[in-house]
NUZAVEX-360850 format. One record per residue: residue in one letter; residue number from 1; x, y, z of N, C-alpha, C, O, CB in turn. Coordinates in steps of 0.001 Angstrom, whole numbers, always signed. Glycine has a CB too. Layout:
// NUZAVEX-360850
+----+-----+---------+---------+---------+---------+---------+---------+---------+---------+---------+---------+---------+---------+---------+---------+---------+
: aa :   i :     n.X :     n.Y :     n.Z :    ca.X :    ca.Y :    ca.Z :     c.X :     c.Y :     c.Z :     o.X :     o.Y :     o.Z :    cb.X :    cb.Y :    cb.Z :
+----+-----+---------+---------+---------+---------+---------+---------+---------+---------+---------+---------+---------+---------+---------+---------+---------+
:  A : NUM :       X :       Y :       Z :       X :       Y :       Z :       X :       Y :       Z :       X :       Y :       Z :       X :       Y :       Z :
...
+----+-----+---------+---------+---------+---------+---------+---------+---------+---------+---------+---------+---------+---------+---------+---------+---------+
//
This chain:
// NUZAVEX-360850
+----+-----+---------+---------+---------+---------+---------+---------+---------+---------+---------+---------+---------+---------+---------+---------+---------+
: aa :   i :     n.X :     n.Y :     n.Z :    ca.X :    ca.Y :    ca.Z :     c.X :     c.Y :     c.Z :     o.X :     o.Y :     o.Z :    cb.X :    cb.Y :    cb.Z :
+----+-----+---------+---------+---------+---------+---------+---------+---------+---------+---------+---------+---------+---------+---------+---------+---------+
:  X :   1 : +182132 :  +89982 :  +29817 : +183137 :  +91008 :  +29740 : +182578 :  +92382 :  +30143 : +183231 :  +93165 :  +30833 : +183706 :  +91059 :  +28340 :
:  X :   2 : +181361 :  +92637 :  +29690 : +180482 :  +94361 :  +30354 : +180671 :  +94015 :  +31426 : +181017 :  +95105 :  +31881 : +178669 :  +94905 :  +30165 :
:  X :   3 : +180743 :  +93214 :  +32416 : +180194 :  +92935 :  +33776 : +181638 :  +93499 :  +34755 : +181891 :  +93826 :  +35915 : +179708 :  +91013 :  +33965 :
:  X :   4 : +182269 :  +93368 :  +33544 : +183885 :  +93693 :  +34542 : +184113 :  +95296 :  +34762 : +185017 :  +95751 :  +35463 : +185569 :  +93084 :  +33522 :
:  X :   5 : +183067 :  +96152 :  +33991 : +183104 :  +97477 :  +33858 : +182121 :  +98010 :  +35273 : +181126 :  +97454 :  +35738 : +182523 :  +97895 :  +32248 :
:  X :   6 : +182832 :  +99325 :  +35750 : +182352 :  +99703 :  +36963 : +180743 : +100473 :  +36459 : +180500 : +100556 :  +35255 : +183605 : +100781 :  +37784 :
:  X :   7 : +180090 : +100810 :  +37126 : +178473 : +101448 :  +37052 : +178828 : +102674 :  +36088 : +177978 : +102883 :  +35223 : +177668 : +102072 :  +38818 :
:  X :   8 : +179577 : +103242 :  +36091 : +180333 : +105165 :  +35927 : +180253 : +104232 :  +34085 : +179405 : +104342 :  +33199 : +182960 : +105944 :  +37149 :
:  X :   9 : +181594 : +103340 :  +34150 : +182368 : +103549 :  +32689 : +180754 : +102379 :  +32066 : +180730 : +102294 :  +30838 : +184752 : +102645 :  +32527 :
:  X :  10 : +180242 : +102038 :  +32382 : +178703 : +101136 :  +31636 : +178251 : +102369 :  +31485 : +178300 : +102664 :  +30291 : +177457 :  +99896 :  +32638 :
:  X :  11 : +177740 : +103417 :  +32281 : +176738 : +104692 :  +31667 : +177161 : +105558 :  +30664 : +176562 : +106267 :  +29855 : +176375 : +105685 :  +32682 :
:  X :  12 : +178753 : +105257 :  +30991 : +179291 : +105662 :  +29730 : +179255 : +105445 :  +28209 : +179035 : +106159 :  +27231 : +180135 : +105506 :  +29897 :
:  X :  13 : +179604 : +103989 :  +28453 : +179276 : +103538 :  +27150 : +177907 : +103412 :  +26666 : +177660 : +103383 :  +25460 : +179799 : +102402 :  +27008 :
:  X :  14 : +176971 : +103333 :  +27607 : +175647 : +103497 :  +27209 : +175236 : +104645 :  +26057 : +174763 : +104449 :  +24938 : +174961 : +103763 :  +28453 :
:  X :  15 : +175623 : +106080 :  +26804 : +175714 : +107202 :  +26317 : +176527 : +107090 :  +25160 : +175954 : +107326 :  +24096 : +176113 : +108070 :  +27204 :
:  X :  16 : +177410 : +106866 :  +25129 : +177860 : +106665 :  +23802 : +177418 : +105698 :  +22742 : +177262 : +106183 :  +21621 : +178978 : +106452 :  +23927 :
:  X :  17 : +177171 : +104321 :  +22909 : +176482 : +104007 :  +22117 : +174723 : +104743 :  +21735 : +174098 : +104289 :  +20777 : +176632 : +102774 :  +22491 :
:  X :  18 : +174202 : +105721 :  +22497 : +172942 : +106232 :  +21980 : +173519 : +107492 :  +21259 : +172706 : +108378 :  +20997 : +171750 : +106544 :  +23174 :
:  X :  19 : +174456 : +107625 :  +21005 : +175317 : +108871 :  +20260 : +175346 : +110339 :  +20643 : +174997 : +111373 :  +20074 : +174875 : +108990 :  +18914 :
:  X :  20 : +175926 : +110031 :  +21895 : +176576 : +111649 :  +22522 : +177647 : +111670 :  +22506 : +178243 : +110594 :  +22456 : +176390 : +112159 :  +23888 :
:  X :  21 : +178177 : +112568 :  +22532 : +180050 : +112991 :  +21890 : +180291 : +112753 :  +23748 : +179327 : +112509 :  +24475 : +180615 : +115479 :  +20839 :
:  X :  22 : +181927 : +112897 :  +24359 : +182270 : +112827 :  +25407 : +181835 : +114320 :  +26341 : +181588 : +114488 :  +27535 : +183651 : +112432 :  +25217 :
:  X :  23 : +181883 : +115267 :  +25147 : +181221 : +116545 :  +26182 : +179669 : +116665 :  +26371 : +179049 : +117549 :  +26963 : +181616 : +118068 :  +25557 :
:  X :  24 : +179129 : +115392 :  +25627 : +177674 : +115519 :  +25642 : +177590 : +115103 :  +27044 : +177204 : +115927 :  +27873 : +176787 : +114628 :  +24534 :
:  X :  25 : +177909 : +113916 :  +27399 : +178088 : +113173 :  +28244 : +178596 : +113643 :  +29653 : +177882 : +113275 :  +30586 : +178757 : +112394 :  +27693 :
:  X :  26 : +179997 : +114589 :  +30063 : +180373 : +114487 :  +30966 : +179445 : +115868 :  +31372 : +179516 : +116117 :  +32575 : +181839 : +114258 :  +31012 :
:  X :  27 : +178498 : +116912 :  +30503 : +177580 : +117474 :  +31024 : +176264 : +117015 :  +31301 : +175545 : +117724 :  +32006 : +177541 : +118294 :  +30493 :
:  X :  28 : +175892 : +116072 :  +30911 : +175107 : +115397 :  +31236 : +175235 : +114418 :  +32683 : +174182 : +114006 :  +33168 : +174976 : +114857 :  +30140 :
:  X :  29 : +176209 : +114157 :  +33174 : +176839 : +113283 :  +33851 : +177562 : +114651 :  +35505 : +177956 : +114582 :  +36669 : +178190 : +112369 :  +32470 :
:  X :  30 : +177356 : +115444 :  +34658 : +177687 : +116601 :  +35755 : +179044 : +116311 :  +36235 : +179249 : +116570 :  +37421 : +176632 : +116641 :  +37089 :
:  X :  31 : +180162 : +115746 :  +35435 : +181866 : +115239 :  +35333 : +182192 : +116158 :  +34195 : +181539 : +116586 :  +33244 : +182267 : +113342 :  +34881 :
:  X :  32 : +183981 : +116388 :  +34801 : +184391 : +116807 :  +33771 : +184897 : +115953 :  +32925 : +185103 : +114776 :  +33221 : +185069 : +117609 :  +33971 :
:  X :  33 : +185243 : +116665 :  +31348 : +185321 : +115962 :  +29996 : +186677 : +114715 :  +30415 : +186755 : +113503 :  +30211 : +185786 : +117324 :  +28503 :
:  X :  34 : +187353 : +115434 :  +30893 : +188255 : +114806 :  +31573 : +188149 : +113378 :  +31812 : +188735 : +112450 :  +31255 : +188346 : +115389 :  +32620 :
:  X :  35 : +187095 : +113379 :  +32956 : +186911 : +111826 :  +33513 : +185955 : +111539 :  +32880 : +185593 : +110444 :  +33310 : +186658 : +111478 :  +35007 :
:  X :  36 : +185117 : +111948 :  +31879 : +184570 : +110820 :  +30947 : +185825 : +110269 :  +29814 : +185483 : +109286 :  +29158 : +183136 : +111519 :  +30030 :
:  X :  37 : +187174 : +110792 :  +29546 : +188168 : +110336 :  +28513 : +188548 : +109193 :  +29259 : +188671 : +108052 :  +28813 : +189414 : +111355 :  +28085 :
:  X :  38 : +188781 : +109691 :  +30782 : +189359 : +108055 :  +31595 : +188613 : +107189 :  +31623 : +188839 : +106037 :  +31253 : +189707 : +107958 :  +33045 :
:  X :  39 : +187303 : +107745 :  +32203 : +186266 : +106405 :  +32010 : +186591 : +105478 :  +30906 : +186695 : +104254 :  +30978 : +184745 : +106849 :  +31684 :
:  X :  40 : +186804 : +106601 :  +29391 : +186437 : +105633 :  +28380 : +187614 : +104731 :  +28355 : +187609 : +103504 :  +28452 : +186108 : +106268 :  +26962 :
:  X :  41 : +188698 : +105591 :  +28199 : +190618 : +104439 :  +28100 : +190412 : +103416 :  +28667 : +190622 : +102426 :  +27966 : +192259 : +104959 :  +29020 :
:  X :  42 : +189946 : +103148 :  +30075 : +189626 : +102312 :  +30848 : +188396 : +101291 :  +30553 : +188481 : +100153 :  +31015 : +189506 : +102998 :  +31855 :
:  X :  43 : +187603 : +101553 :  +30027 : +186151 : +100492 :  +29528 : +186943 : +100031 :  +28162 : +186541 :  +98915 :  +27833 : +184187 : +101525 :  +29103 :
:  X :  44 : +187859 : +100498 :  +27339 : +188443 :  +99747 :  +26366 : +189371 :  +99027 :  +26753 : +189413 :  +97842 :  +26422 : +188852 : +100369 :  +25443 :
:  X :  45 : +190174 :  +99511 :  +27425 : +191622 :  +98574 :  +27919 : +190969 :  +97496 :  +28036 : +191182 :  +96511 :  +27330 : +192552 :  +98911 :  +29404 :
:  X :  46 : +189519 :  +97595 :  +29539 : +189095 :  +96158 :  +30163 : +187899 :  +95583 :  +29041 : +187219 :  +94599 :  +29332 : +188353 :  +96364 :  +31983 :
:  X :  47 : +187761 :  +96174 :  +27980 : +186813 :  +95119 :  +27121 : +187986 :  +94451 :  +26279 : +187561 :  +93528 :  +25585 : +185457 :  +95932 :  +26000 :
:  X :  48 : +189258 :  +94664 :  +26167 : +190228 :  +93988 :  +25192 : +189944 :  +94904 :  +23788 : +190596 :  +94560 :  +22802 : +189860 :  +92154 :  +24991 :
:  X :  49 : +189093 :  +95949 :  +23654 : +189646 :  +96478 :  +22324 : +189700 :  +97469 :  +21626 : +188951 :  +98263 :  +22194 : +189379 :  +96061 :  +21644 :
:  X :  50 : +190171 :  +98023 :  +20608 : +190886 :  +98638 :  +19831 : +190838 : +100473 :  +20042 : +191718 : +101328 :  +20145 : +190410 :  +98062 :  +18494 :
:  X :  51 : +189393 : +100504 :  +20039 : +188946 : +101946 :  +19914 : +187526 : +101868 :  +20416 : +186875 : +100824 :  +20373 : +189044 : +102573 :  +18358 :
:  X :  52 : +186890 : +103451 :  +21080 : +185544 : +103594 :  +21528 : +184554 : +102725 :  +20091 : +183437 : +102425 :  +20514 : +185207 : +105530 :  +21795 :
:  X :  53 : +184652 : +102521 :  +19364 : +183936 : +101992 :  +18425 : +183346 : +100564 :  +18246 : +182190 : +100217 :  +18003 : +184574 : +102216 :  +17574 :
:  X :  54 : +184738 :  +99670 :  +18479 : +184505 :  +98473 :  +18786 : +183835 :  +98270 :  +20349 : +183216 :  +97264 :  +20696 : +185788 :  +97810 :  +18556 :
:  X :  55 : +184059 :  +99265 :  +21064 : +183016 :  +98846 :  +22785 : +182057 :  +99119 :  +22103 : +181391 :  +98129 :  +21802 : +183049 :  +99837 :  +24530 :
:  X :  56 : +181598 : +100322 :  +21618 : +179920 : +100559 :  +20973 : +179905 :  +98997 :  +20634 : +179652 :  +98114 :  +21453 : +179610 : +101864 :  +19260 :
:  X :  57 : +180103 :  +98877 :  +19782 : +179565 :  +97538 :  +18720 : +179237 :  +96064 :  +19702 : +178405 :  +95161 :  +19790 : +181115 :  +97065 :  +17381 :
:  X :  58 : +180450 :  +96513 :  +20304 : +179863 :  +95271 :  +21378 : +178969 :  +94937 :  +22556 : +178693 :  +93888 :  +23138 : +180656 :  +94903 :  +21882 :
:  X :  59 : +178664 :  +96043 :  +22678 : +177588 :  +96668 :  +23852 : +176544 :  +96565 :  +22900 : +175607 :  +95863 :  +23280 : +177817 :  +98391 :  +24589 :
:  X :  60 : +176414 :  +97173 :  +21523 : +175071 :  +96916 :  +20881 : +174820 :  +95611 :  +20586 : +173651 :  +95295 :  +20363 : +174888 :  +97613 :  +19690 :
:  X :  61 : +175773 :  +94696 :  +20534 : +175689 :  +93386 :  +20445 : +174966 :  +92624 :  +21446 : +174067 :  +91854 :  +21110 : +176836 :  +92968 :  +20366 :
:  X :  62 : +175285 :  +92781 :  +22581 : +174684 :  +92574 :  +23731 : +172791 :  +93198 :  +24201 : +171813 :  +92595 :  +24644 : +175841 :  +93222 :  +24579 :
:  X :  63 : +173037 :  +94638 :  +23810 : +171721 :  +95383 :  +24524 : +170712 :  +95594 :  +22702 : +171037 :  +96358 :  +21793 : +172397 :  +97508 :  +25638 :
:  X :  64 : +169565 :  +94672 :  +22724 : +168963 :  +95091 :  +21061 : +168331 :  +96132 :  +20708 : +168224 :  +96553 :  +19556 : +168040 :  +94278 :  +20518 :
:  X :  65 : +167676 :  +96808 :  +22131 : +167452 :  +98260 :  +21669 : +168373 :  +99049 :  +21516 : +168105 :  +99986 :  +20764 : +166743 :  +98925 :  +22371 :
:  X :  66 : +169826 :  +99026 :  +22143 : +170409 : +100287 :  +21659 : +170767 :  +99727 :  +20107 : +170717 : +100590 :  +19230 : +171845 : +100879 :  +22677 :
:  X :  67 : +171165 :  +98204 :  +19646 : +171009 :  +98569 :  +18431 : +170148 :  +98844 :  +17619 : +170450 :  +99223 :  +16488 : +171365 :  +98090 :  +18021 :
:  X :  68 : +168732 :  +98694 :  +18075 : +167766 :  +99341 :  +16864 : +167349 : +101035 :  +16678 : +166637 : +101728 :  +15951 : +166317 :  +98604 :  +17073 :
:  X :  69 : +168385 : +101210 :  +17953 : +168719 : +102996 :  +18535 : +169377 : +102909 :  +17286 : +168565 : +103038 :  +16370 : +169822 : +103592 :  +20244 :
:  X :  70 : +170694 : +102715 :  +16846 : +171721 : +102908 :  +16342 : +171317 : +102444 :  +14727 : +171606 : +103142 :  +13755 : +172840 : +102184 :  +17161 :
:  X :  71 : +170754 : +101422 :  +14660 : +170232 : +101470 :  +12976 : +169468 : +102634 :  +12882 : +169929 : +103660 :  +12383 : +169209 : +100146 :  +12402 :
:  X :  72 : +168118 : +102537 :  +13409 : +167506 : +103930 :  +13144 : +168181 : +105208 :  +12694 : +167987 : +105788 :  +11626 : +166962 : +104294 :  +14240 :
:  X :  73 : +169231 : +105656 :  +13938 : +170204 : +106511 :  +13601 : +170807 : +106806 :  +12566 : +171007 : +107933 :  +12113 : +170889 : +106368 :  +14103 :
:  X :  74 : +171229 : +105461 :  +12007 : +172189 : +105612 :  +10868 : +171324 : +105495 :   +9341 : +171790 : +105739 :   +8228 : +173415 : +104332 :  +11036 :
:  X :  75 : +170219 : +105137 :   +9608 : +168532 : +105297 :   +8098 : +168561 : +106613 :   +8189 : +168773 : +107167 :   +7110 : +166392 : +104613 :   +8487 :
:  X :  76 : +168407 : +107384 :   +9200 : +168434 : +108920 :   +9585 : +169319 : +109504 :   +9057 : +169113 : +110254 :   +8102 : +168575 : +109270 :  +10872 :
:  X :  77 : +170426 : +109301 :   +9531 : +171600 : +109794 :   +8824 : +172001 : +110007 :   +7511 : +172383 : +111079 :   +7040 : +172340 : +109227 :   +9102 :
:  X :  78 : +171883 : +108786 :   +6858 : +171744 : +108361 :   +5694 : +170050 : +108913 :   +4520 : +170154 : +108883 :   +3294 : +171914 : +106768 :   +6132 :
:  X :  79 : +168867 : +109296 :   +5123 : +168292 : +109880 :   +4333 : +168523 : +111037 :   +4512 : +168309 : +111741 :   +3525 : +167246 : +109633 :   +4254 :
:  X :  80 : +169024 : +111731 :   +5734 : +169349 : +113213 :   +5653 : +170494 : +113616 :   +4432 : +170336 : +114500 :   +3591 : +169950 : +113659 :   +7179 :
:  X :  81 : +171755 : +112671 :   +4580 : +172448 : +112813 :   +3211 : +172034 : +112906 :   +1886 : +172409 : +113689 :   +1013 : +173101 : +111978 :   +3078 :
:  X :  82 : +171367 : +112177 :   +1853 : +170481 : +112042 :    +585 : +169187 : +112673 :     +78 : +168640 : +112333 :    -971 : +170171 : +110930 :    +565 :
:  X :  83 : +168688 : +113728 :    +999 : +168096 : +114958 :    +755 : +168606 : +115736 :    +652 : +168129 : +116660 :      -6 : +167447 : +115345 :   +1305 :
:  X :  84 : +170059 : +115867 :   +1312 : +170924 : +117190 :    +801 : +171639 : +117153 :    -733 : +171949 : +118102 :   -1454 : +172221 : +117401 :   +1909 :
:  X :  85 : +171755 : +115978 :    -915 : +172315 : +115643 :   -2719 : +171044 : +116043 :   -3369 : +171278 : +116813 :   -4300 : +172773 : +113689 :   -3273 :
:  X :  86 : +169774 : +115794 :   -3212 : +168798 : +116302 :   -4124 : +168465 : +117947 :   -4090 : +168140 : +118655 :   -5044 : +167540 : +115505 :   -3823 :
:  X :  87 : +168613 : +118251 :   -2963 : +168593 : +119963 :   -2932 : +169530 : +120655 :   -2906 : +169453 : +121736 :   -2321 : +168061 : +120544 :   -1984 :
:  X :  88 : +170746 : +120240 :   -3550 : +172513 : +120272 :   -3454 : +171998 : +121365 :   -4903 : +172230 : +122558 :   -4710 : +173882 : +118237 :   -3751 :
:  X :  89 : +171642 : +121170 :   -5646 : +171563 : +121974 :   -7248 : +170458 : +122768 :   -7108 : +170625 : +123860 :   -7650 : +171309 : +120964 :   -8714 :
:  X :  90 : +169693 : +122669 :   -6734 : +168586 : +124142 :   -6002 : +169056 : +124942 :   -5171 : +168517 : +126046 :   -5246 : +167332 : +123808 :   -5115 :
:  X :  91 : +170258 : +124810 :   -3992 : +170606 : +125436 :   -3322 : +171638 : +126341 :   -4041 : +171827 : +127501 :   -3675 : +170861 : +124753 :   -2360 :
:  X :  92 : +172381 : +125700 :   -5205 : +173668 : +125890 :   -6157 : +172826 : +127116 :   -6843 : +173401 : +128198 :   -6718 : +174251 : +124353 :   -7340 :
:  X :  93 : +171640 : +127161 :   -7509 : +170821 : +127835 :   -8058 : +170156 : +128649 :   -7473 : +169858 : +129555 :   -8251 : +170224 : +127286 :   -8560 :
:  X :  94 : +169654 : +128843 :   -6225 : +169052 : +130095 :   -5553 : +170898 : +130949 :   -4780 : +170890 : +132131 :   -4435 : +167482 : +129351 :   -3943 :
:  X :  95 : +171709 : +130415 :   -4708 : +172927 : +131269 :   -4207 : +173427 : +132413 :   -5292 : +173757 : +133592 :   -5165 : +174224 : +130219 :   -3899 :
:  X :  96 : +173329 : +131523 :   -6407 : +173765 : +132111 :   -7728 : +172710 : +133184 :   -7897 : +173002 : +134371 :   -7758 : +173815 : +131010 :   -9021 :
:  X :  97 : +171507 : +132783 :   -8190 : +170375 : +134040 :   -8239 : +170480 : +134859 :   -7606 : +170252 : +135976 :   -8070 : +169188 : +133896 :   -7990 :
:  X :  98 : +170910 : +134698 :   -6125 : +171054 : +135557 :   -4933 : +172159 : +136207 :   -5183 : +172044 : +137301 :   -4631 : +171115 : +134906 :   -3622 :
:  X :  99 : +173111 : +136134 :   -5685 : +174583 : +136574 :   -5973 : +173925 : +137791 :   -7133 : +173867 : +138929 :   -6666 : +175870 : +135061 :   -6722 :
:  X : 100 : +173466 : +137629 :   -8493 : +173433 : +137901 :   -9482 : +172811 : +139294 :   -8639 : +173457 : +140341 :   -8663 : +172814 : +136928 :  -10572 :
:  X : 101 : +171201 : +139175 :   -7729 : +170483 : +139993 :   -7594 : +171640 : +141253 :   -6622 : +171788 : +142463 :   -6797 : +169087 : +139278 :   -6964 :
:  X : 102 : +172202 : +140427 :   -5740 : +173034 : +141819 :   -4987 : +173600 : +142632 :   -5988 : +173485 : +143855 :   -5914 : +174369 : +141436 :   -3954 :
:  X : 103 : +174461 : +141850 :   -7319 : +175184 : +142462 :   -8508 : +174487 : +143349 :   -9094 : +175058 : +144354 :   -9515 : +175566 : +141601 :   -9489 :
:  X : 104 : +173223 : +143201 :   -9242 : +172508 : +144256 :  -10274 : +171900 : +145271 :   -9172 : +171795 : +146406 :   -9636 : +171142 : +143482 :  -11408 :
:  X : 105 : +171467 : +145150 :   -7812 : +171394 : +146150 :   -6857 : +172873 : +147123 :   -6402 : +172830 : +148310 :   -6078 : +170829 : +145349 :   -5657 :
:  X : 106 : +173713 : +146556 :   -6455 : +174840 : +147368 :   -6495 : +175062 : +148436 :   -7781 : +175368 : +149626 :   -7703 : +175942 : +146414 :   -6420 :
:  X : 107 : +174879 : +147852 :   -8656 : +175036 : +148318 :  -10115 : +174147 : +149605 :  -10187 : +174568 : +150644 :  -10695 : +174530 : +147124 :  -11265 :
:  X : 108 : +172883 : +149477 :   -9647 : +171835 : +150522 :   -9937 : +172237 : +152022 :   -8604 : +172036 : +153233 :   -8510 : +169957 : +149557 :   -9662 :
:  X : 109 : +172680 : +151268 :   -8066 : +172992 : +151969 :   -6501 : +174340 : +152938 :   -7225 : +174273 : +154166 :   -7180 : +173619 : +150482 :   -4844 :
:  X : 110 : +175214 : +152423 :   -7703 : +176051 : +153282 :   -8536 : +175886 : +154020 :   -9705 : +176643 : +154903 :  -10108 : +176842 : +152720 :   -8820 :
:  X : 111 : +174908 : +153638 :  -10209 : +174370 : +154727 :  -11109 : +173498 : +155719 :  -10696 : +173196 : +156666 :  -11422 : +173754 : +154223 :  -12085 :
:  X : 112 : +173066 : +155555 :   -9547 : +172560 : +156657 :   -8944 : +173373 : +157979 :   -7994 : +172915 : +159096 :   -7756 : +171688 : +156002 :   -8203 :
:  X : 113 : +174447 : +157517 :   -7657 : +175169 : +158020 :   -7413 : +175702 : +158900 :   -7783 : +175818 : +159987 :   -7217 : +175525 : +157598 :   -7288 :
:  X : 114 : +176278 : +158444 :   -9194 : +177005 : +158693 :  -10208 : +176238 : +160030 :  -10733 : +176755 : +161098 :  -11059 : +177120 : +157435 :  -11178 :
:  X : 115 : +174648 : +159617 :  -10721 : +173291 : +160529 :  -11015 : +173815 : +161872 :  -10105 : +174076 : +162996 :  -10534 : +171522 : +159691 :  -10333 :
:  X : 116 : +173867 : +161466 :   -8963 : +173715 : +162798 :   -7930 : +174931 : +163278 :   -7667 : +175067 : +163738 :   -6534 : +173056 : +162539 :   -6499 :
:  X : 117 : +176080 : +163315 :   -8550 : +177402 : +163615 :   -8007 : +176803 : +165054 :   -8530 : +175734 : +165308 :   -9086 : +179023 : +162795 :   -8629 :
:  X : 118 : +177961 : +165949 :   -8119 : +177860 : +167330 :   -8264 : +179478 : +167598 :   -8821 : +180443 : +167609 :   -8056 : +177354 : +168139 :   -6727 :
:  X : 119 : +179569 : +167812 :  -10327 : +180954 : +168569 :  -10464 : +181268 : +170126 :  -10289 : +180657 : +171129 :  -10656 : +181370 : +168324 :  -11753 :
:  X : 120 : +182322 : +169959 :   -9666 : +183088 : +170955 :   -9067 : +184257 : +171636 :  -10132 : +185417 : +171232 :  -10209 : +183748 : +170269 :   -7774 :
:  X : 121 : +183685 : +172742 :  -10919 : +185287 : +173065 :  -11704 : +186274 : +174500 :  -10805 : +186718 : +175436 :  -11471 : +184837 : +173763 :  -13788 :
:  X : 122 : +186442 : +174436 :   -9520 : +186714 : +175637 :   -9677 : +188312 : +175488 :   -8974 : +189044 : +176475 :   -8890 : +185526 : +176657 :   -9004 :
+----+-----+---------+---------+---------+---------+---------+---------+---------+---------+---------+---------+---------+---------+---------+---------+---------+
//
């Protein structure tokens, strides 16, 4: 079924299964975004399915480095999430500190002010 796809819409899906968005691609490809969307309508119509997702899957089915591209990717993905949940409450805690400190620099900044006003009775 890949074999029925022209040279253009295969580099396509290539690129997409190594995970570039369609504007990654049609600058890379020196095309506009445009004809990488046709490319793609067209490599799904002629693979029989549903969405750019299921061609990925089936192209990684076929080629084993792009799927060990695409696991990798997604261990990646997935520990990056999961360093941001552990530094999710340190970050919660230096914003807040950071908040508090502008509050009490403002505060002093107005009492100095307040220091150097000059009343006027006349």
């Amino acid at each position: 079924m890949l074999k029925a796809l022209t040279p253009c819409e295969n580099e396509v899906l290539h690129l997409k299964a190594k995970g570039f968005i369609e504007k990654e691609i049609a600058d890379r490809r020196c095309v506009s975004l445009n004809t990488v969307k046709a490319q793609t309508k067209s490599l799904i119509k002629k693979l029989r399915v549903s969405n750019g997702y299921e061609a990925v899957a089936r192209y990684a089915a076929k080629n084993p480095d792009i799927f060990k591209h695409m696991v990798v990717a997604i261990c990646m993905t997935a520990q990056s999430i999961g360093m941001f949940g552990t530094f999710q409450n340190e970050y919660r805690h230096i914003r807040k500190h950071s908040n508090n400190v502008l509050k009490v620099k403002n505060l002093k900044s107005r009492a100095r002010r307040s220091r150097n006003l000059k009343l006027n009775f006349n």
